[in-house]
C-alpha positions in Angstrom: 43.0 158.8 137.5 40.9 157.9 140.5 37.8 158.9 138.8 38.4 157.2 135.7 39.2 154.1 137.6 35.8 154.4 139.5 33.7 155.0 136.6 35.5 152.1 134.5 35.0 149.4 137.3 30.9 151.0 138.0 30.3 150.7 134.3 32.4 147.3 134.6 29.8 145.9 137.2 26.8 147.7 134.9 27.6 145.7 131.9 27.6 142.3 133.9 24.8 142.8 135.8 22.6 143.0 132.5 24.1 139.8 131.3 21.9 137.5 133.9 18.6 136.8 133.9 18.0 136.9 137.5 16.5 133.2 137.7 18.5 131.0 140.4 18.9 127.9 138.7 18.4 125.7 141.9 18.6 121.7 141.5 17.4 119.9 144.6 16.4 116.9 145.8 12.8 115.8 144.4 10.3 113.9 146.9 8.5 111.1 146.3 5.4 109.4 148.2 1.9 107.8 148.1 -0.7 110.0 147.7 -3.3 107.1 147.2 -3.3 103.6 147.5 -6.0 101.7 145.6 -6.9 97.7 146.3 -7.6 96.6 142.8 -9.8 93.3 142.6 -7.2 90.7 141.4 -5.2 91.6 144.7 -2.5 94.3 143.1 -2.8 98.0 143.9 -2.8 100.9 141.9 -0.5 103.4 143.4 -1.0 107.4 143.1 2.8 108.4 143.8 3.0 112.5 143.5 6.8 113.8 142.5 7.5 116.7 143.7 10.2 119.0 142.6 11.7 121.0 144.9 13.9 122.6 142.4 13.7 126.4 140.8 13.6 124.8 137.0 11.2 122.3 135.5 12.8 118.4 135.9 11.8 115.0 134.2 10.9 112.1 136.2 12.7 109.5 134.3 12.6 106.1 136.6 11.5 105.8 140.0 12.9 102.5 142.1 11.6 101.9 145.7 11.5 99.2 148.0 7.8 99.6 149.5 7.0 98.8 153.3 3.8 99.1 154.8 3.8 98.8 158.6 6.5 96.1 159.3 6.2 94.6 156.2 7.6 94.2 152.7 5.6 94.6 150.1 8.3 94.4 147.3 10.3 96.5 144.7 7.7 99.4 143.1 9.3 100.5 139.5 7.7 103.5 137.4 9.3 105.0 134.2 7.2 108.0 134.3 8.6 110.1 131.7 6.8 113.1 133.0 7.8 116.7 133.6 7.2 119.1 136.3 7.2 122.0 136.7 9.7 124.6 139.3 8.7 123.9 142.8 5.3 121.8 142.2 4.3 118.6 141.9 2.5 116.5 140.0 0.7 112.1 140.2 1.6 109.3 138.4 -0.2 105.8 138.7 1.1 102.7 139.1 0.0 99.2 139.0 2.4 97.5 142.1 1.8 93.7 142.3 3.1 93.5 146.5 3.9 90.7 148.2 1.7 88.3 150.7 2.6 90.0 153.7 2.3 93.9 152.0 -1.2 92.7 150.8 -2.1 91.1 154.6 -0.7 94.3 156.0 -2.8 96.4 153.8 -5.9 94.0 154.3 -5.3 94.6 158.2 -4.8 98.5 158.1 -8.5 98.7 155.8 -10.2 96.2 158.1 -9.5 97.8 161.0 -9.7 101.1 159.6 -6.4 102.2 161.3 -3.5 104.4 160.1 -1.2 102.6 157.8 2.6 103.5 158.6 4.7 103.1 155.3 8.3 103.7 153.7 9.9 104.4 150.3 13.3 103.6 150.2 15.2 103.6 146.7 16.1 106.3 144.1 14.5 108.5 141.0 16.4 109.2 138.1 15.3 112.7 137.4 16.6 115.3 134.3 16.8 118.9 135.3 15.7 121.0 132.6 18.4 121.7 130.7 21.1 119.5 132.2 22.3 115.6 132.7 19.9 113.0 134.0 21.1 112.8 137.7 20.3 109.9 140.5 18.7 111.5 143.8 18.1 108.9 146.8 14.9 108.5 148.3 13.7 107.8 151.7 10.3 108.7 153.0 8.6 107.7 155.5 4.5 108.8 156.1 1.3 107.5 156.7 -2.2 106.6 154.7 -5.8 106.4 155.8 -8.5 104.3 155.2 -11.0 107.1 152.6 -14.6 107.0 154.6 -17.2 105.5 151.8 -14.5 104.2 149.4 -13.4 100.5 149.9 -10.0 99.4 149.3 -8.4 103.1 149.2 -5.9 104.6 151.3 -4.8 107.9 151.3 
């Protein structure tokens, strides 16, 4: 009875063990930063922000809403609707225009003209769909730096 009990519950286990696929779905939280910051001619920027999913399964970037602050300053409200996918645990650019506010643009203007480090934050959320599932919310906070680019005017990276 033993034995039959033993090789029930092994056979058991041998059946449900073929039924996965083995991938770990894996939601978590995306990134997002600058990964260039361009000075366009009529005063706004074009910003290069890279999404990066952290996650095991491809996820849409659906909406991206940051408040934008370079060194002490706030430069305003950046909102992107990307609409793009990425893939598991990559990343990938989207470019914004960003219309900032006097004191972001003086800040920036300061940063290229002294060709000094520029401290910035993101502080907001993305709305992001994980393949497969509902569109979820993640909070964003980051806080890096950007560069003045040697031989390009106006870029930060």
């Amino acid at each position: 009875m033993r034995r039959t009990s033993l090789l029930a519950l092994l056979a058991a286990t041998a059946l449900l063990g073929g039924c996965g696929d083995g991938v770990v779905r894996r939601v978590s939280d995306p990134a997002v930063s600058v990964q260039q910051l361009t000075v366009k001619a009529d005063g706004q920027w074009a910003v290069d922000l890279r999404l990066q999913n952290y996650s095991s399964i491809p996820m849409r970037f659906d909406t991206v809403e940051v408040d934008v602050q370079v060194g002490d300053q706030d430069a305003g409200k950046l909102r992107a609707t990307p609409g793009l996918s990425v893939g598991p645990e990559s990343a990938d650019v989207v470019t914004v225009t960003f219309a900032p506010s006097s004191a972001g643009r003086i800040g920036v203007a300061d940063a290229l003209a002294g060709r000094r480090t520029l401290p910035y934050t993101l502080k907001g959320t993305a709305s992001a769909t994980p393949d497969e599932a509902k569109q979820r919310s993640f909070d964003i906070d980051t806080r890096s730096t950007l560069n003045p680019v040697p031989g390009l005017d106006g870029v930060l990276r």
